[in-house]
N, C-alpha and C positions, 0 to 999 in steps of 0.2 A: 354702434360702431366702436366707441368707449369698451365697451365690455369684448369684445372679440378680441382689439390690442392687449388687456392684459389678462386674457385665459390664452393667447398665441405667447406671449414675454412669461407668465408663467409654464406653461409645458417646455419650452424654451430651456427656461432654467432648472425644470427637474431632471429634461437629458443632462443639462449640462455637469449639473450635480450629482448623478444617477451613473456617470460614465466614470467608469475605473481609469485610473489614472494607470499610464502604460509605465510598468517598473522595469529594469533590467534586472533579469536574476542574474545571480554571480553564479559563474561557471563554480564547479565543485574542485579540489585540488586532484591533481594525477598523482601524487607524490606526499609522499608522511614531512617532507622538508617544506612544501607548503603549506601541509595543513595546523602545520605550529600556527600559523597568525589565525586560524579561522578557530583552534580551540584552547581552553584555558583550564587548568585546574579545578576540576569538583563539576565540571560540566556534565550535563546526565548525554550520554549517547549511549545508539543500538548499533552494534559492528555484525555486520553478514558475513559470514567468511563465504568461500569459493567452492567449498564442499554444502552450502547449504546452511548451517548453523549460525543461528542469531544468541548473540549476547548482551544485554545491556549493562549499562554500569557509569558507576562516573570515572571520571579522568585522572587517572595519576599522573601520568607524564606523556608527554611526544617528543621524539626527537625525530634526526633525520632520518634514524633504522628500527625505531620500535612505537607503536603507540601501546600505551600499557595502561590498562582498564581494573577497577576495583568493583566485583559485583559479590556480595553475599559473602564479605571479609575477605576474600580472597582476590589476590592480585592476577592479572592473566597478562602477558607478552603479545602482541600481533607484529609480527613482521609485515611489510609492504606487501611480499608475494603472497602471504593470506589473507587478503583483507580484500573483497567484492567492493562495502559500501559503508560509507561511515554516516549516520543521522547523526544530527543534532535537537535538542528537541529546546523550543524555544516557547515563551509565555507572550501571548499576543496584548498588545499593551494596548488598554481598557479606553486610552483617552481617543485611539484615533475611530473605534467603534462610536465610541459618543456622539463625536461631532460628527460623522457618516450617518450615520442614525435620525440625528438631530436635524440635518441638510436634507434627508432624503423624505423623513416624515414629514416634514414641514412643510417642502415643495409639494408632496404628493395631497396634503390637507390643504393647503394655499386651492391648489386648483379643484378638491373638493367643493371648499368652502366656496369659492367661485361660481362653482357651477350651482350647488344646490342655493347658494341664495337668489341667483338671477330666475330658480326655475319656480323656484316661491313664492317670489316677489317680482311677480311679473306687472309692470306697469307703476311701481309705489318707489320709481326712481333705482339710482343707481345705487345698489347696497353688496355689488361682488368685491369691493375692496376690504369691505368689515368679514363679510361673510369668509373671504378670503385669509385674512388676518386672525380671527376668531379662532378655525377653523385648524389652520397653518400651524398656529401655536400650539394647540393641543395633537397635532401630529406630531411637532417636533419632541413635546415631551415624549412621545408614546415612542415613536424611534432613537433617542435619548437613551434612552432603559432598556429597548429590544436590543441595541447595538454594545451596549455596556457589558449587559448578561452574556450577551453570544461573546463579544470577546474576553472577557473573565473564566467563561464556560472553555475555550478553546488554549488545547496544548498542544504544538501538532512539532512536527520533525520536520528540518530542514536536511539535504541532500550535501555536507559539506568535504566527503571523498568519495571518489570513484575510480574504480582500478579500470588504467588506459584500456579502452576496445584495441581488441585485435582481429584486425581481419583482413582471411584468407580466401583470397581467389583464388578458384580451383579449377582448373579446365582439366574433360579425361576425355578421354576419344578408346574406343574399344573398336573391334569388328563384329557383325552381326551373320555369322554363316551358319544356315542350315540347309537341307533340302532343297525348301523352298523360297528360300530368304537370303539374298547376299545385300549387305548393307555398311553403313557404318556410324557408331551413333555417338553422339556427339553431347557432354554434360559440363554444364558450368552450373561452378557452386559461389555465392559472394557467402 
């Protein structure tokens, strides 16, 4: 009965440990006068313009009427009205990999080590706390290092402009006369 309480308190704790913590993403700016606080000098981003064309580069300046990018010695201008999408691209920082890593191996080795020693050691006493502990620790190292690498391994880009959606509700109404056909047809577009 011992052993069912903590292989139930361990699974327990690997959801509990295992569940992503709910983040609010930050809305991205509508506006080049917002996006001053979201970017800083020598910052790397990739700008989409509206036609289709990506550029990367780092940051020379933003104000409220130009973001102005440095890619391959040369400086380039984007006004508001040309600019789709503005990335940022960010370095995922190594320590919160660690400890996720460390939390999730260890939970998942805990209830390892739980189970395989109770299935071994059936009858020579209660030995899923060691087995568990033993077990648990060399998860945690092994998730430690998986979680460190993947986040040192990862550069990824964050979404920090987005030019306003616009959209047009379209209602058309036509008539349908032929022959054989009097009608009238009726389109909406969002």
């Amino acid at each position: 009965m011992a052993s069912l309480k903590i292989t139930n308190c361990l699974v327990l704790l690997a959801l509990i440990v295992s569940t992503p913590a709910l983040a609010m993403a930050q809305e991205p700016a509508h506006t080049l006068q917002d996006l001053q606080s979201s970017l800083r000098v020598n910052d790397t981003v990739r700008v989409e313009e509206f036609g289709g064309n990506h550029l990367q580069g780092k940051v020379e300046s933003v104000s409220g009427s130009a973001l102005r990018i440095r890619t391959k010695g040369l400086s380039r201008d984007f006004r508001e009205t040309q600019i789709l999408s503005v990335r940022k691209q960010y370095d995922d920082s190594i320590r919160n990999g660690l400890l996720t890593g460390a939390a999730i191996g260890g939970a998942a080795g805990a209830i390892i080590g739980a189970v395989v020693s109770d299935a071994f050691c059936d009858g020579c006493g209660n030995f899923q706390a060691g087995g568990a502990l033993a077990i648990g620790a060399l998860g945690a190292g092994i998730g430690a290092g998986a979680g460190a690498l993947g986040d040192w391994l990862t550069k990824g880009y964050t979404t920090v402009f987005s030019a306003p959606q616009t959209t047009s509700m379209r209602f058309n109404v036509s008539p349908l006369l032929s022959k054989t056909t009097r009608g009238v047809s009726v389109a909406f577009r969002f």
